[in-house]
N, C-alpha and C positions, 0 to 999 in steps of 0.2 A: 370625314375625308378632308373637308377644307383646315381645319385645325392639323393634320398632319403636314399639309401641304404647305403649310404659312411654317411650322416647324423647322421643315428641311429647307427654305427658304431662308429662312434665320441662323440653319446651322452652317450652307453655304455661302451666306453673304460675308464674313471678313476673307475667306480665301478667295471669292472673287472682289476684294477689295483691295487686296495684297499685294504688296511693292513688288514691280518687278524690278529683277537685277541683272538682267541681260546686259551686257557687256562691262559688268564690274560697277552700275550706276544703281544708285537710288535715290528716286524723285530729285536724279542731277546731281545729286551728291556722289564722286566716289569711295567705295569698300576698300579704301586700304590708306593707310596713313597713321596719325595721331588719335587718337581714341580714349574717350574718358568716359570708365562705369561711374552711371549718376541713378537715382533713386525714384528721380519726377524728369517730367519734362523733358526728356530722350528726343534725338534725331530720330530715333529707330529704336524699339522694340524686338529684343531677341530673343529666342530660344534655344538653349544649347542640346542636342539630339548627338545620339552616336554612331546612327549611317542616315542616310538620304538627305543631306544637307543641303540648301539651297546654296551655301558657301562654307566651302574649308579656308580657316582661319587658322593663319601662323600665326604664332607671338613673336616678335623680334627686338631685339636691344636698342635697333637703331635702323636705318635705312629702310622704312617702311615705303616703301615705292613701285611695289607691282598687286595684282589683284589678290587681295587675300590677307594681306601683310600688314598687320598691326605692333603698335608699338606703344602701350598701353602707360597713358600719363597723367596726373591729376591737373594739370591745368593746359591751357594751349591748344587743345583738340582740333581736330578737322573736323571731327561729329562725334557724338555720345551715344550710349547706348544702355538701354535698360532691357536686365533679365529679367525676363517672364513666363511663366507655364504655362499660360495660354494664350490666344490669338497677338501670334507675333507679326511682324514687319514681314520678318523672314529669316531661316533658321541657322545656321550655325554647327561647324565640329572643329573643335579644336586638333591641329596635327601638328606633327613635326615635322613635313615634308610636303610640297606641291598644292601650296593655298593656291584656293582659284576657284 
């Protein structure tokens, strides 16, 4: 019994460790701007999912300035982000219309 309970304990702790991003913020950093995928060492760890996302992420050319709205660039970032399969930051879907 205790070996189960110290399990679900361990399977719960990164989602109750997990960045919240209520009002477009993570740990003070805002979700939308300049953005550079890096390998190591990420502001934030993502997962890219195809419904229930913690945030819908535009891609954009230019004008990254409301919640959602990235504009993906190799140097200069406002924060980086590393993909990964499992225990993310917090998740991710790509759209074409109404990041947020």
């Amino acid at each position: 019994m205790k070996k189960y309970v110290l399990f679900c304990l361990f399977c719960l702790l990164p989602a109750a460790l997990g960045a919240d991003i209520s009002g477009c913020t993570c740990n003070g950093k805002p979700l939308y701007g300049r953005v550079q995928v890096v390998e190591h060492f990420a502001d934030f760890k993502v997962q890219v999912v195809t419904s229930f996302p913690d945030l819908r992420v535009q891609k954009v050319p230019a004008f990254a300035d409301s919640c959602g709205k990235w504009q993906m660039v190799d140097s200069f970032a406002d924060f980086t982000i590393q993909y990964v399969d499992a225990f993310p930051d917090f998740t991710i879907q790509f759209v074409d219309a109404f990041p947020g």
